[in-house]
C-alpha positions in Angstrom: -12.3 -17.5 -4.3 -10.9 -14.4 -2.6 -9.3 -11.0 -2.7 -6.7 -9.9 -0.5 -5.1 -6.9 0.3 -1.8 -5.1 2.4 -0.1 -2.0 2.4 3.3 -1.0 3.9 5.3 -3.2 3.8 8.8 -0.5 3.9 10.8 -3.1 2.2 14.4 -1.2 2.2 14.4 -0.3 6.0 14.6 -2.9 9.2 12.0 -2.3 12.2 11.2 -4.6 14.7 12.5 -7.1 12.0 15.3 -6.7 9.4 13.9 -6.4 6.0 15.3 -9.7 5.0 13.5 -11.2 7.5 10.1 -9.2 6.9 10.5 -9.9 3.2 10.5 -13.4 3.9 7.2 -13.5 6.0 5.5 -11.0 3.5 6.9 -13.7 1.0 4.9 -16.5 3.3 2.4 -15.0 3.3 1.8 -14.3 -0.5 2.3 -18.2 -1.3 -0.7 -18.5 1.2 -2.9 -16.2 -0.6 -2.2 -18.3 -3.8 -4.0 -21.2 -2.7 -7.6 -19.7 -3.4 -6.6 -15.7 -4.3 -8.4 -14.4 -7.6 -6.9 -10.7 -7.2 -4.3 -9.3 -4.7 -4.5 -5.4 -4.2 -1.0 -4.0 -2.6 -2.2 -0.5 -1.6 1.3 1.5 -1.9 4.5 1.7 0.3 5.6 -1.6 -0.6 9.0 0.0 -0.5 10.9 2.7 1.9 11.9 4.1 -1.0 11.5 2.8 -5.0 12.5 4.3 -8.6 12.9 3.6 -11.6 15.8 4.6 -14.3 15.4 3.3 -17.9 17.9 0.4 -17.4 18.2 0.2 -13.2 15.6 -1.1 -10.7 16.6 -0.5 -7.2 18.7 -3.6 -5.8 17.3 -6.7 -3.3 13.9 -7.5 -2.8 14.6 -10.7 -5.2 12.3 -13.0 -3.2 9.2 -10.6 -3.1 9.9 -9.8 -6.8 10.0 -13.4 -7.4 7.1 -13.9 -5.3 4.5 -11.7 -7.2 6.0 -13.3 -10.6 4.4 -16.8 -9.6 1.4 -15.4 -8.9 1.5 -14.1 -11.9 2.3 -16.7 -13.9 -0.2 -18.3 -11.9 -2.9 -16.4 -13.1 -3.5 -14.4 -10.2 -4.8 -10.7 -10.9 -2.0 -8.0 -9.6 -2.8 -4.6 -8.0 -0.3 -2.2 -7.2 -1.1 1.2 -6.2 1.8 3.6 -5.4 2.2 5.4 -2.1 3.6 8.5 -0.6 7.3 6.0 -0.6 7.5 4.7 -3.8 5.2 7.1 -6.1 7.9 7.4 -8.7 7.0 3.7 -10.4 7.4 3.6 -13.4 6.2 0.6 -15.9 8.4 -2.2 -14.4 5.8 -3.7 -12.9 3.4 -4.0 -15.6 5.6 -4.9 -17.9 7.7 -7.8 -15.9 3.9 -9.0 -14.0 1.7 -8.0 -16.1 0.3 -6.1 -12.8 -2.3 -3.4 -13.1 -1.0 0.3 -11.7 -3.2 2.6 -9.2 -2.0 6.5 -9.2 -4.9 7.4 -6.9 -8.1 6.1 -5.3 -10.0 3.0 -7.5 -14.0 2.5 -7.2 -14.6 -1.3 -8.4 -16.8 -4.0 -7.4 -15.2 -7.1 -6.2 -17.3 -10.5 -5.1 -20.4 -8.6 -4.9 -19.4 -5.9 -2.7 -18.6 -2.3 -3.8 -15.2 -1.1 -2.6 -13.2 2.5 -2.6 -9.5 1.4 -2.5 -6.2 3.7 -2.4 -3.0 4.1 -0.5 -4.6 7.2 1.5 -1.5 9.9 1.6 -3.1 13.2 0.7 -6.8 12.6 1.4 -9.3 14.1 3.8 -8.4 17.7 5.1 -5.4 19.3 6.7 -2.1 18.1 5.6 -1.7 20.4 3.1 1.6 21.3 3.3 2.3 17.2 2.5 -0.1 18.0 0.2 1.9 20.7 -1.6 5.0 18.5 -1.6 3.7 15.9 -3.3 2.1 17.8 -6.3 6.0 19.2 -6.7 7.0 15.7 -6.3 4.6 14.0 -8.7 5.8 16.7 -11.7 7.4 15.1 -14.4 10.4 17.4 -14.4 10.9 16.4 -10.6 11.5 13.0 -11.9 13.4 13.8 -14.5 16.3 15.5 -12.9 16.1 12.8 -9.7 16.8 9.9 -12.7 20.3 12.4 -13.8 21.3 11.8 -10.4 23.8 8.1 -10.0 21.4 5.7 -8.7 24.3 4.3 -6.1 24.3 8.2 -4.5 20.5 8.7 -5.5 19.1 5.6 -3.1 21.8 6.6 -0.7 20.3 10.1 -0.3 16.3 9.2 -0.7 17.1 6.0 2.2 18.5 8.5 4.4 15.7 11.6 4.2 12.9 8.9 4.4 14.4 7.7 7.5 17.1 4.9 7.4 16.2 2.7 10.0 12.2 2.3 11.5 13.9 0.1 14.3 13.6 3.2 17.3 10.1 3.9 16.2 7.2 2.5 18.4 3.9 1.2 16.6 1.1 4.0 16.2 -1.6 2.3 18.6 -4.2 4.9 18.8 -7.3 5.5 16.8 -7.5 9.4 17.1 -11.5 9.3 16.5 -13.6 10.2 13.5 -12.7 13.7 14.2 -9.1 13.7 13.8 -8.9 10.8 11.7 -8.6 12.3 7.9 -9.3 9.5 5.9 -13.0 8.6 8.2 -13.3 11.8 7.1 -12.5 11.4 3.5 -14.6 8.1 3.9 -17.7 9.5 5.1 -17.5 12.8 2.3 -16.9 9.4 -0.4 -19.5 8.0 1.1 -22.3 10.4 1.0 -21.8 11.0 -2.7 -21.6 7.5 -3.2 -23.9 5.2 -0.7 -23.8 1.6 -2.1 -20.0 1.7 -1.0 -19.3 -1.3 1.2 -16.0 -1.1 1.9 -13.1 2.1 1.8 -10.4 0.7 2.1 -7.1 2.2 2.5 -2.9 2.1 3.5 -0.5 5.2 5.1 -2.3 5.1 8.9 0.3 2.3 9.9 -2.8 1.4 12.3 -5.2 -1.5 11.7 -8.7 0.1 12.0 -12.0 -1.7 11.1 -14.8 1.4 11.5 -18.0 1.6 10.6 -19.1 4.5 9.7 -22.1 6.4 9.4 -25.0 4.7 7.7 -23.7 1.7 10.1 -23.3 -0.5 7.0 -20.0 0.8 5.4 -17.2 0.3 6.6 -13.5 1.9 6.7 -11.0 -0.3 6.6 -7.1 0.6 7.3 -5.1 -2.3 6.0 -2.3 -1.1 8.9 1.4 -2.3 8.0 4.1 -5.1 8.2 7.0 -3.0 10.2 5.0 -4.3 13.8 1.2 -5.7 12.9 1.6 -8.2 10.1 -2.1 -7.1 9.1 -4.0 -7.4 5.7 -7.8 -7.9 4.6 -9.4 -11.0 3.1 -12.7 -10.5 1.3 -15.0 -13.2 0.1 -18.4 -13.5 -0.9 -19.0 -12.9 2.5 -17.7 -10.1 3.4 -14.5 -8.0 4.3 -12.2 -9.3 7.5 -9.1 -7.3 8.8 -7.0 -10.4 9.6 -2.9 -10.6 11.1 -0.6 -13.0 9.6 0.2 -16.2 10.3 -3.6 -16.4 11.9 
């Protein structure tokens, strides 16, 4: 058996790919996890933009949706955590999958190994004024007066701020170093209150990074993104491997 896990995917916007066509490999790619998956954590962003009105999901994605709901019905344990793009999900999710929803970081033990996971946005130092704007918002009456809005003109607006199209925007290829890198730094802080940790494991970077850090046994691990690098993890009772789909 094994656990995977991915991060954003930006379902909503085309990039070097038009979302049709990137929901359809991400789609691939989830039927190939089903052949020996016991749990598959999606670590936030899975949509450029997502929300949730009492009666109205946002429309498309039909084939992903459809996707998670055999694995479901499968038996396969569903992870979701929400991201900096789609932290306004709601209960859909748990109540249509029966998926388990992730606010902020997890601590579990998977397969023998101990593993921190969470999207990432808003963890580690600087960023604060990021930081500021999500706290106003996460509030509930943020969301409340975003649902009074029409959904056709609210998804219209929250497409266009969050950036319509990702097609003019070149992949992030470099690793900034532990210095600069916030969330080695939030790793390493996680990590010396908590040594047994194997594994940190995180979304938001849009860079695939396997680090180890410093007790050179732990590892960071940013799951990177689907808009250029087709990347996810596989862990068995093994160990953890940063791997790029179809390979």
């Amino acid at each position: 058996m094994a656990v995977y896990f991915a991060s954003d995917f930006h379902l909503g916007v085309d990039a070097r790919q038009t979302t049709r066509e990137r929901e359809a490999r991400i789609v691939a790619w989830l039927e190939h996890c089903a052949h020996d998956a016991e749990a598959i954590y999606l670590v936030g962003d899975l949509f450029e933009f997502w929300f949730e009105w009492k009666h109205v999901i946002p429309r498309g994605y039909v084939r992903f949706l459809g996707a998670l709901a055999r694995l479901a019905d499968r038996g396969i344990e569903l992870h979701i955590f929400t991201g900096n793009h789609d932290m306004w999900m709601e209960d859909y999710f748990m109540q249509e999958l029966g998926a388990t929803l992730h606010r902020s970081p997890i601590r579990t033990r998977l397969l023998g190994h101990e593993l921190l996971i969470g999207h990432g946005d808003g963890l580690g130092p600087g960023d604060y004024g990021y930081k500021r704007l999500k706290k106003l918002l996460a509030a509930g009456w943020s969301r409340w007066l975003f649902a009074r809005l029409h959904p056709n003109f609210a998804m219209a607006t929250a497409l266009f701020f969050s950036g319509k199209s990702r097609s003019s925007q070149p992949p992030e290829t470099e690793f900034l170093g532990p210095d600069k890198e916030w969330l080695v730094a939030y790793s390493e802080r996680k990590l010396a209150q908590d040594p047994s940790l194997d594994y940190l494991i995180f979304g938001h970077r849009h860079l695939p990074i396997d680090y180890r850090l410093s007790n050179d046994r732990s590892r960071y691990v940013n799951l990177g993104e689907w808009l250029h690098y087709d990347s996810y993890a596989r862990l068995d009772e093994r160990g953890l491997e940063l791997k790029y789909w179809p390979k």
